[in-house]
VEXDO-711771 format. One record per atom (N, C-alpha, C): residue in one letter; x, y, z. Coordinates in pm, whole numbers, plus 50000, padded with zeros to 5 digits. Example, Ala and Ser with C-alpha at 12.3 -4.5 7.8 and 13.67 -1.06 7.14 Angstrom:
<sites>
a513194943150780
a512304955050780
a513204967050780
s512854977550708
s513674989450714
s512905000350787
</sites>
This chain:
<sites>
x496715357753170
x498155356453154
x498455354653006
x499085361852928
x499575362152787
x500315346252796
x499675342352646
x500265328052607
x501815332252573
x502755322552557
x504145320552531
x504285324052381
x503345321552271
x503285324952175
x503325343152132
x502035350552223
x501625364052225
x503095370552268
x503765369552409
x504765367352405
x505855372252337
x505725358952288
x507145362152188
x507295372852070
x505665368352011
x505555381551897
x505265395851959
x505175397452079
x505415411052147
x506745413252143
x507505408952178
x508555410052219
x510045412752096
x509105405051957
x509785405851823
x511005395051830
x510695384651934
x511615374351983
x510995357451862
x511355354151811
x510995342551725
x511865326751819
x513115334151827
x513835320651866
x515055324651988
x514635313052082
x515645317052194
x516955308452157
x518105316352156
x519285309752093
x519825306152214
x520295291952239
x521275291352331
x522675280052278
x523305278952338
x524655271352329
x524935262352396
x525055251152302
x524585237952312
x525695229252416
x526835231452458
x528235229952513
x528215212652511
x526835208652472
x527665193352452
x528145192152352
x527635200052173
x528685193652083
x530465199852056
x531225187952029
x532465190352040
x532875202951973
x533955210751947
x534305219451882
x534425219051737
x535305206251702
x535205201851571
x534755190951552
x533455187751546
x532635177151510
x532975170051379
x533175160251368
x532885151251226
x531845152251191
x531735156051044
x531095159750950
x530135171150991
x530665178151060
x529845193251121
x529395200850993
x529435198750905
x529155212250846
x528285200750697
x528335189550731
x527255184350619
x525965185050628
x525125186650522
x523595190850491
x522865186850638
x523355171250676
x522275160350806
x522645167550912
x523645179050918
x524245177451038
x522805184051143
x522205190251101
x521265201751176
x519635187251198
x519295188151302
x518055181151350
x517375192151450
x516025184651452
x514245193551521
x514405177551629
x513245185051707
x512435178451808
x511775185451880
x510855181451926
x509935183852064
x510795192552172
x510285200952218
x510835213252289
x510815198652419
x511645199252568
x511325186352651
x510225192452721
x510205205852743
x509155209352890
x507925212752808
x507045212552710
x506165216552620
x505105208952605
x504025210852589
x502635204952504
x502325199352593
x500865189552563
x499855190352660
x500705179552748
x501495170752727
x502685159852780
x503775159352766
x504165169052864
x505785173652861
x506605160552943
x508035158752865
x508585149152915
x509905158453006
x510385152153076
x511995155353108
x512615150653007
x512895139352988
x513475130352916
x513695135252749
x512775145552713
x512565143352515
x511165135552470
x510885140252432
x509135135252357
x509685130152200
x509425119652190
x509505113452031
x508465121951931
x507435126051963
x506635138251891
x505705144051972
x504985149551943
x503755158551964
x502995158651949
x502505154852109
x500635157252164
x500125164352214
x498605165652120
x498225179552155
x496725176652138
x496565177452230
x494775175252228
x493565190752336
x492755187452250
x491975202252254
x490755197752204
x489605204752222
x488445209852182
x488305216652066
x487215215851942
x487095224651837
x487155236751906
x487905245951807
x487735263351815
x488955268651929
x489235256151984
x490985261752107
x491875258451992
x492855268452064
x494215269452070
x495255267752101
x496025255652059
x497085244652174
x498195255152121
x499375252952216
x500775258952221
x501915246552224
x503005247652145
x503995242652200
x505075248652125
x506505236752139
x507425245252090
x508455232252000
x509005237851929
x509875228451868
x511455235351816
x512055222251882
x513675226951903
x514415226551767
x515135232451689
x515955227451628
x517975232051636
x518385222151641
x519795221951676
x520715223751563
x521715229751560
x522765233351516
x524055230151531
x524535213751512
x526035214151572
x527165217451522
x526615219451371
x528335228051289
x528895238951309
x529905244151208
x530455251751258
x530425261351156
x528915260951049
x528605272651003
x527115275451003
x526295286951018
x524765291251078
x524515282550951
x522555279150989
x521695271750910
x520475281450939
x519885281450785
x518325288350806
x517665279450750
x516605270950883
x515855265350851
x514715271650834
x513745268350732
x512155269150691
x511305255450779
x510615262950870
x509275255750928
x508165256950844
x507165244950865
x506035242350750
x505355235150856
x503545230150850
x503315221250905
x502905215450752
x502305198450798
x502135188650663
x501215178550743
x500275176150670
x499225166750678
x500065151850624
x499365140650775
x499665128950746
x498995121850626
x499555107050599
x498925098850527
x499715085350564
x499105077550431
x499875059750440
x500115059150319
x501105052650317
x501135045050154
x500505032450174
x500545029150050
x499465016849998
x499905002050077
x500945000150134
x501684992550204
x501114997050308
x500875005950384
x500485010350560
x501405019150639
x502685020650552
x503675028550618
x502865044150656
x503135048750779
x503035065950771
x503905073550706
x503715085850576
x503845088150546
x503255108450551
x503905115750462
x503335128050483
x502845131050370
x501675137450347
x500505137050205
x501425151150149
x501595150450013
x502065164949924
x501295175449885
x501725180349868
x500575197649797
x500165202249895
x499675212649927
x499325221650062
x498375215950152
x498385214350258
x497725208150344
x496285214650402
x495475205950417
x494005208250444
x493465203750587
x494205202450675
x493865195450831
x495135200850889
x495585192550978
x496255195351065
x497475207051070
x498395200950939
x499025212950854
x498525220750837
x497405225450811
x496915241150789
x496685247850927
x496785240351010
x496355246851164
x497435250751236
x498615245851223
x499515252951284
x500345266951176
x500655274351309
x501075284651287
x502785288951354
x503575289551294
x504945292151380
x505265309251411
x505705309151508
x506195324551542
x507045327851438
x507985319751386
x508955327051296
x508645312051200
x508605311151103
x508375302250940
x509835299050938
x511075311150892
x512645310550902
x513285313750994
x513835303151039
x514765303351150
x516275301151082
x517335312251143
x518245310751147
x519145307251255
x519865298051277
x520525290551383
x522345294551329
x522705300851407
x524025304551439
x524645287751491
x525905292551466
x526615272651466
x526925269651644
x526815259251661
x526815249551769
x525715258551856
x524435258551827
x523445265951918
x522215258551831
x521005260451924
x519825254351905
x518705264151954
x517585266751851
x516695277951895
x515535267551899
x514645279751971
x513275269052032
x512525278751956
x511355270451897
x510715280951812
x509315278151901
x508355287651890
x506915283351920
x505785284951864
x505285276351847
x503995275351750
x502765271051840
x501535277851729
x500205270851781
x499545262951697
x498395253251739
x497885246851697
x496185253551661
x495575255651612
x494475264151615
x493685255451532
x492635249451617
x491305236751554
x490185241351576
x489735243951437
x489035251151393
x487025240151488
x486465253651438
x485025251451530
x484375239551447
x484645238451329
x483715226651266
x484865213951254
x485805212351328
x486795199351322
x486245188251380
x486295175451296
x485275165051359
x486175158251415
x485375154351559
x486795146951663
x487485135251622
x487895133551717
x488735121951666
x490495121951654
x491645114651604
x492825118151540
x492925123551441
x493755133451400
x494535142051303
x495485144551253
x496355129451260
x497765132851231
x498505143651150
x499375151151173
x500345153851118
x501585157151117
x502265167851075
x503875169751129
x504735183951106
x505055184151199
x506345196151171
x507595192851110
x507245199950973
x508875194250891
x509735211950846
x510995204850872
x511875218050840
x512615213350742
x512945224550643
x513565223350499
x514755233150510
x516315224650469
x517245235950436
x518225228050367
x519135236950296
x519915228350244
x519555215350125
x518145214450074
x517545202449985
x517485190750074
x517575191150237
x517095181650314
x515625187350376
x514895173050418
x513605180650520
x513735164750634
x513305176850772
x512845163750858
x512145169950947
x511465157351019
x509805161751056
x509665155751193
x508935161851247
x508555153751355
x506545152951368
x506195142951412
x505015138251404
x504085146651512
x502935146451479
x502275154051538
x501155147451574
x500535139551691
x499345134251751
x498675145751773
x497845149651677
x496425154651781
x494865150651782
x494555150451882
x492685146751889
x492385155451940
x491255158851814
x489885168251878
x488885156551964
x488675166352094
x488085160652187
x486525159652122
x485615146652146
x484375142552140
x484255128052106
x483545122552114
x482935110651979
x484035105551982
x484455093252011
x485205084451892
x484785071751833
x485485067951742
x484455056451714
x485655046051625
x486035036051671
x486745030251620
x486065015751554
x486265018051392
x485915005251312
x486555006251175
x486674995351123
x487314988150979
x486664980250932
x486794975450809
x486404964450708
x487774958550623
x487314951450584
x488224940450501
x487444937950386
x488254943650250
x487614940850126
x488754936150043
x487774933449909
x488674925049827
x489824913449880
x489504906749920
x490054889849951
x490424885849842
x491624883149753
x492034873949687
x493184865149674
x493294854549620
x494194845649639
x495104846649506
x496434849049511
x497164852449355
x498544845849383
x498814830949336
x499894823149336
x499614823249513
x500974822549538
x501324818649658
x501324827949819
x500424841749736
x499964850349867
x498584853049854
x498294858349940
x496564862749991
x496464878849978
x495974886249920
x496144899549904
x494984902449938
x494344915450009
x493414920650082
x493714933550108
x492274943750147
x492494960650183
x491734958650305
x492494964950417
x491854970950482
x491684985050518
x490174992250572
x489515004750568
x489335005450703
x490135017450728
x489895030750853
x488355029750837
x487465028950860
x486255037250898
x485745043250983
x486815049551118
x486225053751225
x487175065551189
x487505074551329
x487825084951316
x488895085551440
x489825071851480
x490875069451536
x491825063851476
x492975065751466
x494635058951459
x494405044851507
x494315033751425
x494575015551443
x495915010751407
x496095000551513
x497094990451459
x496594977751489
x496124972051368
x494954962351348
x495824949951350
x495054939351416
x495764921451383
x495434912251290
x496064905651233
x495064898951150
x495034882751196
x494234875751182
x493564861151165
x493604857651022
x494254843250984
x493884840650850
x493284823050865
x492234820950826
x491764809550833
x491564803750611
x491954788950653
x491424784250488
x491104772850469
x489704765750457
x489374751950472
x489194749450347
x489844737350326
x489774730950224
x488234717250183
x488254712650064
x487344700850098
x487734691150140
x488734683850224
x488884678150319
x489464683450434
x489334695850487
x489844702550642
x490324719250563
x490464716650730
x492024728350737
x492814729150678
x493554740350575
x494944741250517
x495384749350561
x495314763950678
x495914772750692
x495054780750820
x495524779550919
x494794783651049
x495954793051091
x496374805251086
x497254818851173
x496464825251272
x496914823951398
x496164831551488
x496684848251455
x495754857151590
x496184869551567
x497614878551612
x497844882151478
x499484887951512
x498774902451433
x500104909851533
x499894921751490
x500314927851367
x500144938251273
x500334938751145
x501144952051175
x502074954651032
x503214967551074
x502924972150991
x501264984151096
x500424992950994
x499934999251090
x500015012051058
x499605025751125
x498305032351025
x497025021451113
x496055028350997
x495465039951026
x495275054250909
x495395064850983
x493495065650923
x492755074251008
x491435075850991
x491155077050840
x490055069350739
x489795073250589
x490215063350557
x491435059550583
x492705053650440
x492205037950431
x493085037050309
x492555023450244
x494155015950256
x494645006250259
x496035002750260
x495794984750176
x496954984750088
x496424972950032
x497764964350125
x497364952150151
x498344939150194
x498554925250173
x499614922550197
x499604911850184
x499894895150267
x499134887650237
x499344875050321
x500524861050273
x501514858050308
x502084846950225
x501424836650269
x501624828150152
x501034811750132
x501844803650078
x502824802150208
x504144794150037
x503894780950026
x502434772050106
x502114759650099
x500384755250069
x500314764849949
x499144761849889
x498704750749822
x497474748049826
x497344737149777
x497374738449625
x498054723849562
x498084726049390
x496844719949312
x495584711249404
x494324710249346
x493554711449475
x492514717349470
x491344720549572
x490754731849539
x489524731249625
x488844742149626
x488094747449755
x488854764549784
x489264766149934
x488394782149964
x488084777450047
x487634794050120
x488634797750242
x488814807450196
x489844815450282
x489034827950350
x489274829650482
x488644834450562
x489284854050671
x489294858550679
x490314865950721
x489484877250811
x490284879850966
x489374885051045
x490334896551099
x490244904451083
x491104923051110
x490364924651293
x491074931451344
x490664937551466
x491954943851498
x491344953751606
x492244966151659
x491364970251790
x492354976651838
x491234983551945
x490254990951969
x489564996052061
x488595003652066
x487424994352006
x487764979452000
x486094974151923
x486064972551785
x487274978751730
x487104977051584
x487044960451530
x486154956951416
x486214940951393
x485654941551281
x486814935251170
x486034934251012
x486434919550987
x485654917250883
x486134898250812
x485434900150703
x485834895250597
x485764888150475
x486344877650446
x485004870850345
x485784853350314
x485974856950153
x486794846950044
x486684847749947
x487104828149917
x486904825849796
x486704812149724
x487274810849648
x488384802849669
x489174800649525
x489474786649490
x489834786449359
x490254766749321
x491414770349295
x492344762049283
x493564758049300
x493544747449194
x494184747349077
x494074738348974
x495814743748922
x496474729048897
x497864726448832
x497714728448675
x497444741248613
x497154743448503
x498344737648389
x499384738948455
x500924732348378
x500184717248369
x500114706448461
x499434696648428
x498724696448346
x497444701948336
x495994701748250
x496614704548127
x497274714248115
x498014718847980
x498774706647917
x499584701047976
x499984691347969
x499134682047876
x498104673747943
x497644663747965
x496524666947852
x495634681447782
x494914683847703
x495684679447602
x497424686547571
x498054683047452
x497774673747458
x498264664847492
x498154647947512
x497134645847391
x495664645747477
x494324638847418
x493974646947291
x494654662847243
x494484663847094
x495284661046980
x496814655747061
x497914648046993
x497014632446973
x496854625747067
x496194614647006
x495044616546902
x494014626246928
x492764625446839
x493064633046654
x494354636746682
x494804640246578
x495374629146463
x495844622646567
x496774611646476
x495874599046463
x494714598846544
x493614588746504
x492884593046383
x492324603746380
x491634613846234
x492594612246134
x493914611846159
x494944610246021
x495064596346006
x494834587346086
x495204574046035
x494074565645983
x492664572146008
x491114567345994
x491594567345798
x491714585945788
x491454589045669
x492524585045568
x493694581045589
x495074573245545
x494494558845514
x493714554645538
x493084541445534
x492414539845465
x491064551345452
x490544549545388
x491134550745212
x492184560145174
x492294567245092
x493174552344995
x494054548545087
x494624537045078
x493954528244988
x492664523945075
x491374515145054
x491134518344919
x490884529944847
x490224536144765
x490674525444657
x492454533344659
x493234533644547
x493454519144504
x493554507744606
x493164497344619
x491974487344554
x490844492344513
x489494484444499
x488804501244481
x488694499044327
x487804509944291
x486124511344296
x485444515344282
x484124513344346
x483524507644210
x481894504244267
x481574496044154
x480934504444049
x481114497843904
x480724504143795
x481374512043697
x482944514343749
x483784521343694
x484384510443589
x484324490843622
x484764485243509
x483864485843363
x482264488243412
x481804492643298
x481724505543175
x482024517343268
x481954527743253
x483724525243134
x484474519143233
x485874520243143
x485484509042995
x484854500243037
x484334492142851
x483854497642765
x482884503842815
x482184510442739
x482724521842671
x484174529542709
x485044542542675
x485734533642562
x486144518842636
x486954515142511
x486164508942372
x484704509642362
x483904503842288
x484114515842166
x483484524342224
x483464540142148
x484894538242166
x486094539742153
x487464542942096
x487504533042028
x487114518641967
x487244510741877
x486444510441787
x484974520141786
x483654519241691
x484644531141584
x485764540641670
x486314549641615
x487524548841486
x487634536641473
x488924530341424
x488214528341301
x487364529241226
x486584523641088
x485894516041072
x485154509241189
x484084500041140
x482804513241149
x483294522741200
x482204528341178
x481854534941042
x482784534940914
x482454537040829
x481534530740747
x481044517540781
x480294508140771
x478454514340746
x478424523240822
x476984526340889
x476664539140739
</sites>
C-alpha cells in the first residue's frame, strides 16, 4: 500500500487546503505577523490523538521511515507562505529546551517535507506531510527535535519526540560543587542516551551538625542526552564562620543517580579585615612611640664622652688665640 507521503508527491498534491469555518470573518488582529500557527496533524504519527497532540512522537528502528503530518492554520484575511525546516534540539546553560542554530546534524536532518513552502490562502489551514528517515547507524535512544515554520520574520515550532528503538541507558553525574556567597552552584551531565527530569537532594553538615538538609524536589530541567546544564542552589542562611561540606544527590528515572560533595569555610572576611586593621593600627603606633622616646631620650642626656671630646675642641680653639706663639 503506497505511504501518504508517495501519495501525495504522485499526485503533485503538497497541501490539502481546507476551510477552517471556526475563525470569525473579521478577526482581530487577522492580518498580524502571530496571526498564522502549526501543530500536530490530530489523526497522525505513531500516537494519534482526537483531541490535538502537543508535539510529535515518532518512534522507529534504525534505517525506517516514520510518516506524519503537520497542520498549519491561516486565520487572516490575507494568504501566508510559510517555509518548513526541521531543527535539532538543545538546552541552554540554565536547562531550558531550546533549538541548536546552524544546520542540523540529527533529527533535523532526517526529516523531509512534501512541500518546504507552503502557501495558505486566508481563513484555511493546509496539512503538510513529512517523513522522518533514521538513518542505519543512529544510536538508540531520544533525539529531540522540531518542526519550525518561518514567515513574515516570525518562526514557530513544534517539538519532536523521537526514539530509535534499542538499548537505553539512563545515567548522570554531578560536577563542580561550589559554594559562592549565598548559593550552591553545580553541573549536571546527561550521560545516557534518554530525555531526564532529574531531582535534586541538598545536604550540608557543619562542625557542630546539620545546616541544610532539602529533600528531593524536582528541578525545571529537561535534560536532553550529552548536555551539560549549569545550576543553581539558594542558601540565603549560610553560615558566617564554619567549615561545611555540602553534599548533593541528582536522580531521575530509569536508575539514573549522581552525587558530589564539595568543602567550604565560611569566614566574615569584613570582620577579619576589620579586626587585622586594628592590630597593625596598634603595632604602628607602638613602633612610633618606642622610637619618639627614644629620640627624646637622646636629645635629653648625650652619650658618654662627648663632654670630653667638646673640651678638648675648646682647648685647641684657645691654644689658637696666641699662646701658641709662645712655642
Amino acid at each position: 500500500m503506497p505511504s501518504l507521503l508517495s501519495v501525495a508527491r504522485a499526485l503533485a498534491v503538497s497541501v490539502a487546503l481546507l476551510v477552517t469555518g471556526l475563525v470569525p470573518t473579521t478577526p482581530v488582529f487577522a492580518d498580524d505577523a502571530g496571526a498564522w500557527s502549526i501543530a500536530p496533524f490530530a489523526g497522525g504519527g505513531t500516537r494519534p490523538a482526537k483531541d490535538g497532540r502537543p508535539y510529535f512522537y515518532v518512534e522507529g528502528t534504525p534505517g525506517s521511515v516514520l510518516e506524519d503530518t503537520v497542520t498549519v492554520t491561516n486565520p487572516g484575511s490575507k494568504p501566508r507562505t510559510v517555509e518548513l525546516s526541521g531543527a535539532d534540539a538543545g538546552n541552554t546553560k540554565g536547562g531550558a529546551f531550546s533549538l541548536e542554530r546552524g544546520k542540523p546534524k540529527d533529527t533535523g536532518s532526517w526529516i523531509t517535507f512534501a512541500e518546504r513552502e507552503v502557501k495558505v490562502p486566508p481563513r484555511t489551514r493546509a496539512e503538510v506531510p513529512f517523513s522522518v528517515s533514521i538513518p542505519e547507524s543512529a544510536v538508540p535512544g531520544d533525539h529531540p527535535g522540531a518542526v519550525v515554520a518561518r514567515e513574515g520574520g516570525r518562526d514557530a515550532g513544534v517539538r519532536v519526540h523521537l526514539r530509535v528503538s534499542g538499548p537505553t541507558l539512563s545515567a548522570l553525574t554531578v560536577e563542580r560543587v561550589r559554594t559562592e556567597g549565598e548559593r550552591i552552584s553545580y553541573d549536571v551531565v546527561n550521560r545516557g542516551n534518554t530525555v531526564l527530569t532529574p531531582k535534586l537532594k541538598v545536604h550540608a553538615e557543619g562542625l557542630f551538625g546539620p545546616l541544610l538538609d532539602r529533600g528531593p524536589r524536582t528541578l525545571p530541567v529537561e535534560l536532553l542526552p550529552g548536555r551539560r546544564v549549569t545550576l543553581t542552589e539558594p542558601w540565603a542562611d549560610a553560615p558566617a564562620l564554619d567549615s561545611v561540606e555540602v553534599t548533593l544527590t541528582v536522580t531521575a528515572s530509569g536508575g539514573a543517580h549522581g552525587k558530589a560533595t564539595a568543602s567550604a569555610r565560611f569566614v566574615p572576611w569584613g570582620a577579619v579585615a576589620g579586626a587585622g586593621a586594628g592590630v597593625l593600627g596598634l603595632v604602628a603606633a607602638s613602633v612610633w612611640f618606642v622610637r619618639e622616646r627614644r629620640r627624646r631620650a637622646a636629645v635629653a642626656d648625650p652619650p658618654l664622652g662627648e663632654p670630653e671630646q667638646g673640651l678638648a675642641g675648646r682647648e685647641l680653639a684657645a691654644s689658637s688665640t696666641g699662646r701658641g706663639d709662645q712655642l
